[in-house]
N, C-alpha and C positions, 0 to 999 in steps of 0.2 A: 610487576606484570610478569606473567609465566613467558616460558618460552616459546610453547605453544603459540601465545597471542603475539607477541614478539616477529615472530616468522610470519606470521600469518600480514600483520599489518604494513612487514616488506614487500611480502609476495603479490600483496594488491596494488602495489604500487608499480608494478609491470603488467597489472591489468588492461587488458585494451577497453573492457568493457565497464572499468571501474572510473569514475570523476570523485574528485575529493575536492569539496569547500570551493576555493576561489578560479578552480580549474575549469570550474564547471559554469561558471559566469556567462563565458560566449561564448554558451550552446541557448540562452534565452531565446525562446522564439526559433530556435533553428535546431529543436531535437531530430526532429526526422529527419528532415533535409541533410545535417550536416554529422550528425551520427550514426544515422540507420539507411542514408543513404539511399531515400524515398520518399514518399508522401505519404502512409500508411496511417491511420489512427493512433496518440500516440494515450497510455494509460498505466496510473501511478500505482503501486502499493506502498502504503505510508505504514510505515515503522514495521519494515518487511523483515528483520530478523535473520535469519539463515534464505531469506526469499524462496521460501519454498514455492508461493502461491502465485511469484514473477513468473518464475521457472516453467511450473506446470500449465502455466496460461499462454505463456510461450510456447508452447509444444501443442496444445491446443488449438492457438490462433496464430499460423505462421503471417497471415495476413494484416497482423496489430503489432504496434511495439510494445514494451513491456518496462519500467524503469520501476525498478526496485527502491526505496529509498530508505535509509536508517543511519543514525551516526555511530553505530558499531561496527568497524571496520574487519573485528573478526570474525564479527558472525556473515555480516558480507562477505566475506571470503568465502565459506561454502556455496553459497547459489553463484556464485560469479564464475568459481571455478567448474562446477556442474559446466554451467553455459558453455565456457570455454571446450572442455572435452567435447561436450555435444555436437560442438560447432551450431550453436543457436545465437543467432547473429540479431535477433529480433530482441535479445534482452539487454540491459546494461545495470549500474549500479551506481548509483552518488547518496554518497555520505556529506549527509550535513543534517543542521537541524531542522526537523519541518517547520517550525517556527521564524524562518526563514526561505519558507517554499517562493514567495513571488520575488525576490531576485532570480531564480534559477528558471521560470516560467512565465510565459507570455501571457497577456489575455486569451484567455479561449483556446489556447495548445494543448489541452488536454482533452482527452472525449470521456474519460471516467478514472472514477477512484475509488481504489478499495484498500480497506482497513480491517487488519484482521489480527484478532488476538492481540490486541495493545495494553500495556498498561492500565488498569482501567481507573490509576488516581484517585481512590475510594475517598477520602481523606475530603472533608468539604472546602480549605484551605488550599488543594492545591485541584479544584474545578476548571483551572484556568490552563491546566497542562492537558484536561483529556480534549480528544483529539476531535473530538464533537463537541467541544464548546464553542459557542458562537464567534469567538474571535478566529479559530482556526475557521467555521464554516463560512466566513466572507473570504478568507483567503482561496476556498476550496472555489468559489463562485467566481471569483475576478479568473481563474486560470481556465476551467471548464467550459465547454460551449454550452451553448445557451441549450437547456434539455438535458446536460452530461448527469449523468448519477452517480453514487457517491453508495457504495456497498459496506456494512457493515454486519462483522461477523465476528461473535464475542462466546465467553462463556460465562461473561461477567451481565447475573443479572443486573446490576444497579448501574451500570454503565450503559445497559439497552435499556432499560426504563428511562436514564436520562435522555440518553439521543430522541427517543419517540417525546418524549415529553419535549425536546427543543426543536423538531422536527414541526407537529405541532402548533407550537407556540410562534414560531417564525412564521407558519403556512407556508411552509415547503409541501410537494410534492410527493407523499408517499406510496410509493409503487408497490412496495411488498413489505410485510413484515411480517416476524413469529417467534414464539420463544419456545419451538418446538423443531427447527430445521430437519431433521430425519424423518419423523414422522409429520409432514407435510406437504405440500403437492409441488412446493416450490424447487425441488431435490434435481440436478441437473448434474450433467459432467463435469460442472464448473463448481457450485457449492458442495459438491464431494469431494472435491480437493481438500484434504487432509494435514493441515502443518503436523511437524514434532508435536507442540505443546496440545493442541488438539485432540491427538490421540491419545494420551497420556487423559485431558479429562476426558473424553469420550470411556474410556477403561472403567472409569470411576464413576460411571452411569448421571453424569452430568449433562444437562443440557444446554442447548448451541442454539443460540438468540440471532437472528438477521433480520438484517434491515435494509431496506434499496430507498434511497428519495432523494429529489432532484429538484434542483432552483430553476425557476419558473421564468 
């Protein structure tokens, strides 16, 4: 491991705004309250990367919380530390696996979830890691209120054909969709938030698949 990452996964460990794995247990049920120190809406991004899209939705919506989540502690180190300078008291960070999201969340604690730029697990052998397969989408329901949505934003055609296609198939709630994001009417403050890896294929005249939909 470089020494870059070395530092980095000390330096979060003086995080105020960083929980790691078993720390973050009893905050279940009592994120707002006993984190963010309110009642405020509380809303996920799953396998947030350097959190760019915590970050900017935090500065957006000081009236929401914001919890980043990913088990890359050094990519967590950049949006955690943003935050920190910022003084953006609305965001925080836990590393673990999503795969283990309902230890860490209550029934219904959450109001929405977004997904952006993940992995997209091409491979048909390992269907069971992305992030839209049906085993993740019952965990996404037991945590969300009844109505919450579940935002995804790819650049990965075959990863939005699947989620629509399980979207679908489940009879979930599809609010929006398109595999055209910019030139579409659906374009807001919020889906022009911009990650790293985003711009990079945006450059490359690729385009940017979304999807909103919601358990019933």
């Amino acid at each position: 491991m470089g020494k870059d990452k070395l530092r980095r996964f000390a330096e979060i460990e003086t995080f105020s705004n960083v929980y790691q794995l078993d720390q973050a247990r009893p905050l279940k049920g009592k994120w707002a309250a006993e984190h963010f120190k309110n009642s405020n809406p509380v809303v996920l991004e799953l396998a947030c990367g350097k959190g760019e899209y915590s970050v900017n939705l935090a500065r957006l919506f000081p009236e929401k919380n914001f919890i980043g989540i990913d088990y890359k502690g050094n990519r967590i180190w950049r949006g955690a530390k943003t935050a920190l300078e910022e003084g953006l008291n609305n965001v925080a960070f836990l590393r673990i696996q999503i795969d283990h999201i309902l230890d860490y969340f209550d029934r219904g604690e959450v109001d929405e979830i977004w997904i952006t730029f993940p992995d997209p697990q091409p491979q048909d052998k390992r269907e069971k890691k992305r992030l839209t397969f049906p085993g993740f989408l019952n965990r996404y329901r037991e945590i969300l209120v009844p109505g919450g949505s579940v935002h995804l934003k790819t650049d990965n055609d075959g990863l939005y054909a699947y989620t629509c296609e399980k979207v679908d198939e489940l009879g979930l709630v599809c609010k929006r969709r398109t595999d055209g994001l910019y030139a579409s009417e659906f374009v807001d403050d919020v889906l022009s938030i911009k990650t790293h890896y985003e711009q990079i294929y945006l450059k490359k005249d690729k385009n940017i698949n979304y999807i909103q939909f919601a358990f019933e």
